[in-house]
C-alpha positions as CSV (number, residue, x, y, z in Angstrom):
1,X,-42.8,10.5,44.5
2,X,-46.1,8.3,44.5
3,X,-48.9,10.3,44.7
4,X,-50.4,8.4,47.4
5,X,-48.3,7.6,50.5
6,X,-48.7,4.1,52.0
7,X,-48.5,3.3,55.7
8,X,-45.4,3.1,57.1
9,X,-46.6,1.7,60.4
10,X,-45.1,-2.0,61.7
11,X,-47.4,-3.4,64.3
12,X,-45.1,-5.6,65.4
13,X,-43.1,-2.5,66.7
14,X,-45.9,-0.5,68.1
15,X,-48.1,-1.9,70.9
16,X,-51.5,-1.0,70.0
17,X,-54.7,0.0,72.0
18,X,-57.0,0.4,69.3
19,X,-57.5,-0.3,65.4
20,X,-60.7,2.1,64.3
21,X,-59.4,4.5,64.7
22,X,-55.9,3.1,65.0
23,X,-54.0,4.3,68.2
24,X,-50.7,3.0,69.2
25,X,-47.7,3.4,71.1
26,X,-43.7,2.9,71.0
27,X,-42.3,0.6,73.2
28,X,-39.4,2.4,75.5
29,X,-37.6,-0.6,74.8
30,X,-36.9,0.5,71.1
31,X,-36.6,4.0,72.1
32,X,-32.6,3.9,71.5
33,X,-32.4,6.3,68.8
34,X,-32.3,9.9,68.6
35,X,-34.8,9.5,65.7
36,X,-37.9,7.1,65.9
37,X,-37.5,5.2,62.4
38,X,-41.3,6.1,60.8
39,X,-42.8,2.4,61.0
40,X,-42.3,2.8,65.0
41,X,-43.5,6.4,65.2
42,X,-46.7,6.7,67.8
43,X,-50.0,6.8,66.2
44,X,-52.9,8.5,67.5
45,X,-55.8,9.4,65.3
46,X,-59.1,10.5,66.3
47,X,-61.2,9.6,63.2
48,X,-60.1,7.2,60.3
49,X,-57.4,7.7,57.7
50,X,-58.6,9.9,55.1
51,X,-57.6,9.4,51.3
52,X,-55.6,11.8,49.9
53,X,-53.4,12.6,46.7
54,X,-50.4,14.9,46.5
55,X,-51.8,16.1,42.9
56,X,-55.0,16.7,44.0
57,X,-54.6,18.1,47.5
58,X,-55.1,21.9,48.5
59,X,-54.8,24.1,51.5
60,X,-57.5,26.8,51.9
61,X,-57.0,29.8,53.7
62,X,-59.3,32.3,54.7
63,X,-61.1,33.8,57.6
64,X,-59.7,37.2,58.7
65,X,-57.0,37.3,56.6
66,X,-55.5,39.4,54.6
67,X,-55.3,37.5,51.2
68,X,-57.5,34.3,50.7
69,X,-56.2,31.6,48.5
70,X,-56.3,28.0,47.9
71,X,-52.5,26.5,47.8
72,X,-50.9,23.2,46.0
73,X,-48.4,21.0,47.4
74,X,-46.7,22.4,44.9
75,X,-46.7,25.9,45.6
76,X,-45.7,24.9,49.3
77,X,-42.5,23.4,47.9
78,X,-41.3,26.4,46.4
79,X,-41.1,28.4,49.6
80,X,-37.7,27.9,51.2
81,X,-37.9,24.7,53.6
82,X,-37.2,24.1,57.0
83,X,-36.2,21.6,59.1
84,X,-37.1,20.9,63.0
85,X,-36.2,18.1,65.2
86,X,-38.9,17.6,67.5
87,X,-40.5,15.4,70.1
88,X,-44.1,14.6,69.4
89,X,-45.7,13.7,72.8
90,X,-49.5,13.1,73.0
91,X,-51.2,14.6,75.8
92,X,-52.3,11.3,77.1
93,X,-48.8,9.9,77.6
94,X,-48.6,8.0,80.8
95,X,-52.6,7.9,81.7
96,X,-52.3,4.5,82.0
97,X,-50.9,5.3,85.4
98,X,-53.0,8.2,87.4
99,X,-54.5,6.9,90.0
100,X,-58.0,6.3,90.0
101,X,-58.3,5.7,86.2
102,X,-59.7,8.6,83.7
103,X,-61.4,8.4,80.4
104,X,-59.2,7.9,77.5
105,X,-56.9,5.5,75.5
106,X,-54.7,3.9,78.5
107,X,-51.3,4.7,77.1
108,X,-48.1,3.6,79.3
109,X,-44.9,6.0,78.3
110,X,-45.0,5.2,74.4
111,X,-47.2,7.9,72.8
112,X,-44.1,10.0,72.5
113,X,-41.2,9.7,69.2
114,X,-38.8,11.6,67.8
115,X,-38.5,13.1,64.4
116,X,-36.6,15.7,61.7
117,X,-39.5,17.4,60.5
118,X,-39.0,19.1,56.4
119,X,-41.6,21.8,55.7
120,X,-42.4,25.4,55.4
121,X,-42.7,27.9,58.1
122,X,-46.6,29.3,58.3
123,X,-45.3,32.6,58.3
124,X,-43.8,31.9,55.3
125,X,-46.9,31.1,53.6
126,X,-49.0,33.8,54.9
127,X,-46.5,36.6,54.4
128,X,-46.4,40.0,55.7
129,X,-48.9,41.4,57.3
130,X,-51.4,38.2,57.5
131,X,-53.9,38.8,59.0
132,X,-56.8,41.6,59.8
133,X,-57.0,43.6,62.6
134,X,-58.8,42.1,65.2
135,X,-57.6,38.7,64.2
136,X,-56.8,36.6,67.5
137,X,-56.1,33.2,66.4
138,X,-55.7,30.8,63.7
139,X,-57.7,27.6,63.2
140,X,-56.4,24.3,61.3
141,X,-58.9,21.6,60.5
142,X,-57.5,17.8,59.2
143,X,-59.1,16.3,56.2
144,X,-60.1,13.6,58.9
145,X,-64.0,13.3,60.5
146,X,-66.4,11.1,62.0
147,X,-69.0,11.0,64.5
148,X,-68.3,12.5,68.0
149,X,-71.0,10.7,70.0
150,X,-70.8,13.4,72.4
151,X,-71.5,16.0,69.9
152,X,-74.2,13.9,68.1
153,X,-72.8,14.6,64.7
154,X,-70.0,14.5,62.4
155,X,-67.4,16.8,63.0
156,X,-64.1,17.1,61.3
157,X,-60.9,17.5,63.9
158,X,-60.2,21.2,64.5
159,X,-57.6,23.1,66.9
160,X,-56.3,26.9,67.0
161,X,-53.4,28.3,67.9
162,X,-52.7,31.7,69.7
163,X,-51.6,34.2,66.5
164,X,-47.9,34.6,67.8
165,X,-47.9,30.9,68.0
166,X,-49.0,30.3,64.5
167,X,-46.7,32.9,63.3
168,X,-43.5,31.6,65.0
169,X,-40.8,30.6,62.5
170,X,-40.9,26.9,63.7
171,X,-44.2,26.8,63.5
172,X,-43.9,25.2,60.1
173,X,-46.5,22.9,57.4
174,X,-44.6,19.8,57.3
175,X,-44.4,17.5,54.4
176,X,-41.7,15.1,54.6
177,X,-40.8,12.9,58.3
178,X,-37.3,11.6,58.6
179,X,-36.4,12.9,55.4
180,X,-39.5,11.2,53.5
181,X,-42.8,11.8,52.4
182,X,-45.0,12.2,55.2
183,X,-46.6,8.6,56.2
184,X,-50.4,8.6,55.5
185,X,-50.6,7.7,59.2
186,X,-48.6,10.6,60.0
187,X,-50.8,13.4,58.1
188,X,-49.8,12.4,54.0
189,X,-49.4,14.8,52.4
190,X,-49.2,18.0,54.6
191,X,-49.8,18.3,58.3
192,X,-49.1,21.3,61.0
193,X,-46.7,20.5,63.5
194,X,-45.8,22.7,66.9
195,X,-42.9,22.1,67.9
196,X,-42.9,22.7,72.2
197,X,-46.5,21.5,72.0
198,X,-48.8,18.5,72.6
199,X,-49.2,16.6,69.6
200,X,-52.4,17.1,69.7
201,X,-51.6,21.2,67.9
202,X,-50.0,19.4,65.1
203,X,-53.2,18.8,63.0
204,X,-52.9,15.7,60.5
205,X,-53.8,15.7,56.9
206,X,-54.4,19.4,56.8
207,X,-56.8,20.7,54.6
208,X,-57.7,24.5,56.0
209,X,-56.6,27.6,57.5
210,X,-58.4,30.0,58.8
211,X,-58.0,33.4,60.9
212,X,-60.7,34.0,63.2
213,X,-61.4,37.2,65.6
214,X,-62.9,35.4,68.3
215,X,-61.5,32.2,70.4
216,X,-62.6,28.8,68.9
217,X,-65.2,27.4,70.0
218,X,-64.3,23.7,68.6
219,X,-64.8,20.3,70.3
220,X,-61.5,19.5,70.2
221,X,-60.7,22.6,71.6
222,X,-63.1,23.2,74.9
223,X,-64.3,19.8,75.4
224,X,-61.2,18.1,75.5
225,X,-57.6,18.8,75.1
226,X,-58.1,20.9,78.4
227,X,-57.4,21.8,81.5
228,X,-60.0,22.5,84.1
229,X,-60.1,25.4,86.0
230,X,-62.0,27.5,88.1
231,X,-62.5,30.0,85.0
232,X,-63.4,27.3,82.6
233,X,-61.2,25.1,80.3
234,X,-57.8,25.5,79.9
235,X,-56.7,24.4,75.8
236,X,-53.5,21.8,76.4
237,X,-50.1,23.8,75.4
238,X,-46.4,23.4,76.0
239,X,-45.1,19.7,77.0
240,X,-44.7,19.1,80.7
241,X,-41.1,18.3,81.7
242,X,-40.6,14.4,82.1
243,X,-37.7,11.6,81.8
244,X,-38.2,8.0,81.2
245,X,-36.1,4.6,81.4
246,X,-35.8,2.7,78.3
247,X,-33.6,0.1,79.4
248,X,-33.6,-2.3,81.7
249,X,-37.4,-2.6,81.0
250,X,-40.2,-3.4,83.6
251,X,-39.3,-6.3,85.9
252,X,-36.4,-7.3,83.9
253,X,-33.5,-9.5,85.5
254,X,-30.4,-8.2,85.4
255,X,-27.1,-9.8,87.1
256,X,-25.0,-8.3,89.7
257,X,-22.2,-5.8,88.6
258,X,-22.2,-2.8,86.3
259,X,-25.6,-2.5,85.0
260,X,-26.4,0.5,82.4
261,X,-29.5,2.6,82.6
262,X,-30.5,4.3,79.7
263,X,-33.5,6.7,79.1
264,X,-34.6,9.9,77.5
265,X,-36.1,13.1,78.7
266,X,-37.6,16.3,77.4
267,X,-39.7,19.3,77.9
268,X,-42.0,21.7,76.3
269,X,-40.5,25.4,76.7
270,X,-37.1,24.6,78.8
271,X,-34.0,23.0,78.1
272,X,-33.2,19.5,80.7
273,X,-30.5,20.8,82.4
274,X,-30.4,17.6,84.7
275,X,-31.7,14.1,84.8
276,X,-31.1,11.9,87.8
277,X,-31.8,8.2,88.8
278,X,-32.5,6.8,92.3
279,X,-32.1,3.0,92.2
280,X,-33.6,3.1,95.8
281,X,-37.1,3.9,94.8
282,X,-36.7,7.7,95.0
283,X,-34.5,7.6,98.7
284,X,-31.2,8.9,97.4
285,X,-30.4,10.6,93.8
286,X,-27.9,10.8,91.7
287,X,-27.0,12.9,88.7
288,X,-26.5,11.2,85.3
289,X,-24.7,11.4,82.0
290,X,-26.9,13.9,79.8
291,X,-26.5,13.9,76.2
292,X,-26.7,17.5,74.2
293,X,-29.2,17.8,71.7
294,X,-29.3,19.5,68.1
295,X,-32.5,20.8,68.5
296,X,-34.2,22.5,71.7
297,X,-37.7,20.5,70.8
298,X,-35.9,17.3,71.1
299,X,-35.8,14.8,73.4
300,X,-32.2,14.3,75.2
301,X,-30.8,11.2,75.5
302,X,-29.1,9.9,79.1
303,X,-27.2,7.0,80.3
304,X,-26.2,6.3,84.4
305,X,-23.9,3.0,85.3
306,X,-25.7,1.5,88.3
307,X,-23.3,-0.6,90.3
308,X,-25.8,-3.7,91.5
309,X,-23.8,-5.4,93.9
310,X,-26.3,-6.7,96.2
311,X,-29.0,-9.1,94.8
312,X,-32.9,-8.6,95.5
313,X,-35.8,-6.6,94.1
314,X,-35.6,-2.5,93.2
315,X,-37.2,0.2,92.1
316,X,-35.6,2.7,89.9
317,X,-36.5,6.1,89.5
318,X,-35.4,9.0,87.3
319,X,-36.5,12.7,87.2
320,X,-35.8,15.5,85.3
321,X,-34.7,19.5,86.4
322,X,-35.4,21.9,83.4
323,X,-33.2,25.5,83.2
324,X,-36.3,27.2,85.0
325,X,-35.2,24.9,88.1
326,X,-38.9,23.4,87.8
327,X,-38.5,19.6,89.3
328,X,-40.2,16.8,87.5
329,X,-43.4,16.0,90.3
330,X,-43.5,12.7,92.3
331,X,-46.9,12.5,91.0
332,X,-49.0,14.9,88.3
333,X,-52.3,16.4,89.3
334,X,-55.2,14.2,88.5
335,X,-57.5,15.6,86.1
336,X,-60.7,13.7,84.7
337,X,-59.4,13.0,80.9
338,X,-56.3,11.9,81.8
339,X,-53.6,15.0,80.4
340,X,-50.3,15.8,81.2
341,X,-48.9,12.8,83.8
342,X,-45.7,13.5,83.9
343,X,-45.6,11.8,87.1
344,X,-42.3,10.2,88.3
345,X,-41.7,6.7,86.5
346,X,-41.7,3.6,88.6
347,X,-39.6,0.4,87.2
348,X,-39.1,-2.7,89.1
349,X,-36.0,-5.1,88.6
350,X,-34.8,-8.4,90.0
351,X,-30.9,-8.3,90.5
352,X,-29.4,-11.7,91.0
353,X,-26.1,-13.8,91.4
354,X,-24.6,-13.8,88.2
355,X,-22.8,-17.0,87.1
């Protein structure tokens, strides 16, 4: 294995919104597989790449923990692996479209991908008995940094986790992405992931650990990546439920007949239990063919045959039921950085005469 990972990324396959630092999304159109290929994974970095060598790297742990150490890539490869399929959604999917427009990269519904995930469960690492008493939740900071204008300083990126979250078993330090070195635009050589969560949890080119006995306090953490709420900031956690069309795309043309509708949907902490379309622009419903997944954290693939036997414009519609019975919403509460719209998708086709 080369010691430095290059990019996987292919522009040409991603649409993206910025370059410094790079942000980018997947367009639903290429969203066929049950496994986004690496070079048409989302990208969303906060700072710029950092470089880093699998020789060289190492993981320091500390804070209220039982046993401080400093770890190798290495020594994480001799703990018995693991490996998650999970959907990676950020938390700024879809801001594009909440009315009136927030702060914030202006994704459409491409900053969400698949992936198998090969790493090492944190508990694994930490062993029994981790942590201190007193100890109420674990803090992972990237190798990545810059300045945070609204901090006035450079800061590297920083987020905690709740210390039964941390210490789930698929909670895990991952090091290889579809069954290969992780991308350097994906974390190279070791990065956090959370599996039910907002990308945002799964910390990129981790470099530290550390157990703390009072809430963190980060930027990342209170300033954004929240909530609001009458008693103060909310940190962004489990997924919201959604579904999405990836064919026919926006104001395609399609003939009259048969026509297929194909999409995916997930969640955070339920199973979809039903998808359907409306090809009426949300008037009537109908169920749709659901495909099983391997992997509760995964998204789940659907198809529908719409029978378009009358030409002139439509608007199709699809929304998801989870096993909670919790409805995807028309329309997601607004909220002034843009999080969590997992408001109803809109998609406009032209059906005409065929022939």
């Amino acid at each position: 294995m080369s010691d430095i990972v290059p990019s996987t990324a292919n522009s040409e396959s991603l649409i993206v919104l910025a370059e410094k630092p790079m942000v980018a999304e997947t367009p639903l159109a290429v969203q066929d597989e049950q496994l986004t290929p690496n070079p048409r994974f989302f990208i969303r970095n906060h700072f710029g790449i950092p470089t880093l060598e699998a020789s060289a790297w190492r993981l320091d742990i500390g804070g209220t923990v039982s046993q401080p150490r400093s770890l190798s890539l290495a020594d994480l490869r001799k703990l018995p692996a693991r490996r998650i399929q999970a959907t990676m959604e950020c938390a700024g999917n879809g801001r594009s479209f909440f009315p009136p427009p927030t702060e914030g990269n202006q994704f459409g519904y491409g900053a969400v991908s698949t992936s198998s995930w090969t790493g090492v469960s944190l508990g694994d690492v930490l062993g029994p008995n981790p942590f201190q008493p007193g100890t109420v939740e674990v803090m992972f900071q990237g190798a990545d940094q810059g300045f945070e204008k609204n901090v006035g300083a450079d800061i590297y990126f920083q987020r905690s986790l709740p210390v039964d979250i941390a210490l789930h078993p698929d909670t895990i330090l991952a090091y290889e992405m579809n069954g290969e070195p992780l991308p350097v635009d994906h974390g190279f050589p070791v990065r956090l992931l959370v599996p039910s969560w907002y990308g945002v949890a799964s910390v990129k080119w981790l470099k530290e650990i550390r157990a703390l006995d009072q809430p963190f306090q980060g930027y990342f953490q209170v300033r954004r990546y929240v909530y609001p709420s009458d008693n103060g900031p909310i940190p962004l956690r489990e997924r919201r439920l959604r579904a999405v069309i990836t064919q026919p795309t926006t104001n395609a043309v399609v003939m009259t007949g048969p026509v297929e509708v194909r999409g995916v949907a997930w969640s955070g902490n339920q199973p979809i239990t039903r998808v359907e379309l409306s090809t009426d622009d949300g008037a009537t419903w109908s169920s749709v063919d659901l495909e099983p997944s391997d992997s509760p954290y995964a998204w789940q693939r659907w198809h529908a045959v719409w029978q378009a036997n009358q030409p002139g414009h439509y608007t199709l519609k699809v929304r998801a039921t989870d096993a909670s019975g919790t409805v995807q919403p028309e329309a997601a509460a607004w909220n002034l950085l843009g999080y969590g719209n997992n408001g109803i998708q809109s998609l406009p086709v032209e059906v005409r005469t065929g022939g």
